[in-house]
N, C-alpha and C positions, 0 to 999 in steps of 0.2 A: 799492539800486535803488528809484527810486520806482513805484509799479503804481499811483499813487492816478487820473490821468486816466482818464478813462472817457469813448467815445465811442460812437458807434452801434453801433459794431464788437465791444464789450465792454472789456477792459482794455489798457494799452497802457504800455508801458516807452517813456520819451519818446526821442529821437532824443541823442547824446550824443557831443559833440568827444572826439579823439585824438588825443594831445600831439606829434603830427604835424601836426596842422590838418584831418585827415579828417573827416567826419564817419561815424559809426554811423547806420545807419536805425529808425525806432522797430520794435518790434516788437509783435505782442497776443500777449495771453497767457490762457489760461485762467482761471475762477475757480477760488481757491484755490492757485495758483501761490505756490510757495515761491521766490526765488533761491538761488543754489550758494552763494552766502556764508556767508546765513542757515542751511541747513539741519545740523542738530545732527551732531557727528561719531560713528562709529559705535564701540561700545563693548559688546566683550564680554561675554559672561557671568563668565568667569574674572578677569576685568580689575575687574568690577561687585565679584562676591566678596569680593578682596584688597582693594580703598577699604574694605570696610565692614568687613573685620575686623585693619584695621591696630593690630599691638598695639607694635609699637618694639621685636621681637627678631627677630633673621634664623632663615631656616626652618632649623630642624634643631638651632636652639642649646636650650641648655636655659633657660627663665626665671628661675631660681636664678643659674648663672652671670653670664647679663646682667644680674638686678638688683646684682651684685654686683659689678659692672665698671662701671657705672654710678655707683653708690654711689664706689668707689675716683674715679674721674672728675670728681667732682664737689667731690670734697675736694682732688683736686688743684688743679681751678679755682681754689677758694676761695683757699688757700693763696698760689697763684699772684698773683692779683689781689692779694692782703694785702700780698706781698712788693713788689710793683711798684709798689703805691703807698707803702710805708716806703720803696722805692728812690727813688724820684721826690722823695718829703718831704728827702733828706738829699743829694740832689746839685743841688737848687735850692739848698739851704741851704751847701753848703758852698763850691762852686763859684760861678763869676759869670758865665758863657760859658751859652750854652742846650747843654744833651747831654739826646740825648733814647735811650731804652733802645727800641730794637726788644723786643719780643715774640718768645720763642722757639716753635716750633713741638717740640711733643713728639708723637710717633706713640701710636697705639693700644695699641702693644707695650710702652712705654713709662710708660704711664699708670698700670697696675697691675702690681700683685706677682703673676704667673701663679700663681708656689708657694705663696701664701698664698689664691689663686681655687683652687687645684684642691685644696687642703686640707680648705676650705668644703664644697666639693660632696664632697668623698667622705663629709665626716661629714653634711652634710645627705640624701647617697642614702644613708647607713650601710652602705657596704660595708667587707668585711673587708679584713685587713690583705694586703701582696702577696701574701704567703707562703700563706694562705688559698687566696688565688685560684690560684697554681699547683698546690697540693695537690690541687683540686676538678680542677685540670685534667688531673692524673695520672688519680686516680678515674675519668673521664669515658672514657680511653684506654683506661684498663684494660678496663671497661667493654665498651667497644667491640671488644677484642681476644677479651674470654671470649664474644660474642653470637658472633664470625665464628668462635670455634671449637667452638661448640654445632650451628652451623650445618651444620661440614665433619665433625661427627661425627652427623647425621641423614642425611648424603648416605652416611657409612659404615652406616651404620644398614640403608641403603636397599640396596646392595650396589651403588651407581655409584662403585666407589673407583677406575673405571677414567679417570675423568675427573677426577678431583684429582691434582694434580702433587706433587712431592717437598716444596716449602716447604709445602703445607696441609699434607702428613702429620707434618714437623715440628713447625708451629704447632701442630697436634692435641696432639703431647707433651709438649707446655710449657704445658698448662692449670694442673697444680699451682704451676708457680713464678708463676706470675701470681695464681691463687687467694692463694698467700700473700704475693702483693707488695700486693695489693689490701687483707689484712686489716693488717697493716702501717702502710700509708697512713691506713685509715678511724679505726685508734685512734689516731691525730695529730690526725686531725679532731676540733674542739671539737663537744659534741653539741647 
């Protein structure tokens, strides 16, 4: 819109046909009047944030992994292209008719070796072997069963046994075999 006329009146948006053949009346306008066209669209804080710290991995992934799928990605391109153009060099050359090769489309899933991505990253986190980790996660249970029966034997301790039901006073008697499933487990554990 133009504002540049200027009359007695102060600014003035000039009068403007409608592809109907009406006309628009002029209008004035203030100084300093922006138009709705012009004025800038409005843009969050959160929105401002993620522009300025776009790094090219989705949230929650690890950056090991996507460099590493990336990497795989990009060899496949290559690859790809190399092929396409030895295809293209040897069926000009053999043939006499134009065949021309579509482009396949291969998916994300597709692209890399998942077993050979999550191999990377365990030795890049260095975590233990599975077996490790269920071990640790025995431990952790055991753990957790000798704390709830230290707990139901301070409530015995206290003289509220009137309020612990028949499984606590069970669990209570089964501390030793848990003590020794506990030491069992820990001497499997690498130190």
């Amino acid at each position: 819109m133009n504002t540049d006329l200027e009359s007695n009146k102060g600014k003035v948006i000039p009068a403007t046909k409608r592809p109907d053949g009406t006309w628009r009346k002029e209008r004035r306008v203030k100084d300093g009047y922006v138009p709705q066209e012009e004025v800038p669209l409005y843009e969050s804080k959160g929105k401002q944030f993620v522009a300025k710290r776009v790094t090219g991995v989705p949230v929650g992934m690890c950056p090991l992994l996507a460099a590493e799928i990336r990497k795989e990605r990009e060899k496949k391109e290559k690859a790809k292209v190399k092929k396409e153009t030895t295809n293209k060099a040897t069926i000009t050359t053999t043939t006499t008719t134009t065949t021309t090769t579509k482009p396949t489309r291969t998916d994300a899933k597709d692209s890399c070796d998942v077993t050979k991505l999550t191999n990377t990253l365990d030795t890049a986190l260095t975590l233990g072997d599975a077996q490790d980790i269920d071990v640790a996660k025995q431990v952790k249970k055991l753990r957790k069963k000798l704390r709830e029966i230290e707990q139901i034997e301070i409530k015995i301790q206290a003289g509220d046994t009137t309020k612990l039901d028949k499984d606590q006073m069970e669990k209570a008697k089964k501390k030793s075999e848990i003590l020794k499933q506990l030491k069992q487990i820990e001497k499997k554990l690498p130190a």
